[in-house]
C-alpha positions in Angstrom: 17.7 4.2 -23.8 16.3 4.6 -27.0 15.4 1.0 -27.6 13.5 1.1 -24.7 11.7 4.7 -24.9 10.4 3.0 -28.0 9.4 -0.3 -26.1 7.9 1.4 -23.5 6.3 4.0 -26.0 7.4 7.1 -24.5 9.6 9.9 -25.9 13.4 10.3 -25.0 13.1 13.1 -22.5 10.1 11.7 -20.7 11.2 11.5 -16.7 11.4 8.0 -15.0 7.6 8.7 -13.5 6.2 9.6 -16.6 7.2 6.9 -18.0 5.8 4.3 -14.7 2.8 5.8 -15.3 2.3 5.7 -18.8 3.0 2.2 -18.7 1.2 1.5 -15.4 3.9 0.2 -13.9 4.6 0.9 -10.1 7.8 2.5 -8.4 10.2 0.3 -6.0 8.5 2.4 -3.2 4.7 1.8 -4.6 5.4 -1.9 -5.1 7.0 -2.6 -2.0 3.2 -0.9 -0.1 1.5 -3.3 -2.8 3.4 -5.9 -1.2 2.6 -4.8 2.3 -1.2 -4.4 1.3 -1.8 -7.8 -0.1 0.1 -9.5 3.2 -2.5 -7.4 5.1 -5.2 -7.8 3.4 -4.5 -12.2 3.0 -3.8 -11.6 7.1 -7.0 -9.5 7.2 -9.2 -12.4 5.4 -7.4 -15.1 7.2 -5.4 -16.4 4.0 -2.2 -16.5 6.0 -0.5 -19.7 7.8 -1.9 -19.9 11.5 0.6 -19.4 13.1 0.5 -15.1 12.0 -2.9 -15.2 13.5 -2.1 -13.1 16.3 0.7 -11.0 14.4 -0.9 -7.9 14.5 -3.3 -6.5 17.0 -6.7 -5.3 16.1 -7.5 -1.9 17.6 -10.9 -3.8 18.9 -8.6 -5.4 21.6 -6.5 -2.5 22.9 -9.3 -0.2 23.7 -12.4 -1.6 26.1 -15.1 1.3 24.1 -15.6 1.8 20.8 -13.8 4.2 18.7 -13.6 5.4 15.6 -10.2 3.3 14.5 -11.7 0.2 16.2 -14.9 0.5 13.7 -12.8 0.8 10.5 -11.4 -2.3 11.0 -7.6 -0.8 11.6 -4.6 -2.6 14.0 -3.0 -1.3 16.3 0.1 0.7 15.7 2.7 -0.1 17.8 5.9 1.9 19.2 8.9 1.8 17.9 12.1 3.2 19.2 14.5 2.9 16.0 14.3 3.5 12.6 14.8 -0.6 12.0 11.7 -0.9 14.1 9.7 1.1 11.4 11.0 -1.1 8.9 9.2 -4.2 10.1 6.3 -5.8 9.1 4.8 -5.4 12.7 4.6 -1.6 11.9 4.3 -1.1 8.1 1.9 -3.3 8.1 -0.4 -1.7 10.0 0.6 2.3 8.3 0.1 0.8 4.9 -3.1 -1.0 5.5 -4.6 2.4 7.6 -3.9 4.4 4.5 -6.2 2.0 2.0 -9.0 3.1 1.8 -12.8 0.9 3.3 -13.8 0.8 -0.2 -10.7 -1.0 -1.4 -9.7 -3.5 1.9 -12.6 -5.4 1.8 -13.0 -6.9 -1.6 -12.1 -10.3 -3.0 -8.2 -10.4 -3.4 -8.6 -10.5 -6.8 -10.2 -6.8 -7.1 -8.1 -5.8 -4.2 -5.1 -6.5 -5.9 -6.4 -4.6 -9.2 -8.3 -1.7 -7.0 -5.4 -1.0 -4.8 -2.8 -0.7 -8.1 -5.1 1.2 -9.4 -5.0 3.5 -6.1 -1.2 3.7 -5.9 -1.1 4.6 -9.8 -3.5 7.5 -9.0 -1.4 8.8 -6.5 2.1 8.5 -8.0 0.0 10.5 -11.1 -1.7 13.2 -8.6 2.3 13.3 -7.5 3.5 13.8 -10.4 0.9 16.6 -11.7 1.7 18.9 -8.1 5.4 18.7 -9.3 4.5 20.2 -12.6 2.7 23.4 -10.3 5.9 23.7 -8.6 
């Protein structure tokens, strides 16, 4: 551990998310919504193989006026009755891309991909700080 508290340059008794984000390096969790934001921003700027063209439904179709979801650009979130149903794309896709926010979805995917680490770094660091106040 020692060899690589130095590597990462980080003392011995700094905690695992001290240490991601002194190093600006995401968690499994924050990676993994990376992951799911750049598939739905590449489906969102039609980067994606046509047959996932209609994957996900745009809250434009489902309601017939206009609301506020349907102006942000956001898809539909659909039911699910298990707990493996929330683990598919169908549904994180749409959660994870909801919680981005407009100033971040719709850049080039270059400066998405930097914005939105950027975002999810904040946030782990924001989490980090309330456990402190605990």
């Amino acid at each position: 551990m020692q060899h690589i508290a130095k590597f990462l340059k980080t003392s011995n008794k700094a905690t695992l998310d001290e240490i991601y984000i002194q190093n600006n390096i995401l968690t499994i969790n924050t990676l993994f919504k990376m992951s799911a934001g750049k598939f739905m921003h590449s489906y969102e700027t039609n980067q994606l193989p046509s047959h996932c063209n209609q994957y996900f439904q745009s809250m434009l179709t489902v309601h017939k006026y206009p609301t506020r979801l349907a102006c942000s650009k956001t898809f539909f979130l659909p039911r699910v009755n298990s707990s493996q149903g929330q683990c598919s794309l169908k549904f994180i896709g749409p959660k994870v891309w909801s919680e981005i926010p407009d100033r971040i979805k719709f850049r080039s995917c270059f400066e998405f991909k930097h914005l939105y680490k950027n975002y999810l770094l904040s946030g782990l660091l924001s989490a980090n700080q309330q456990k402190e106040f605990v």
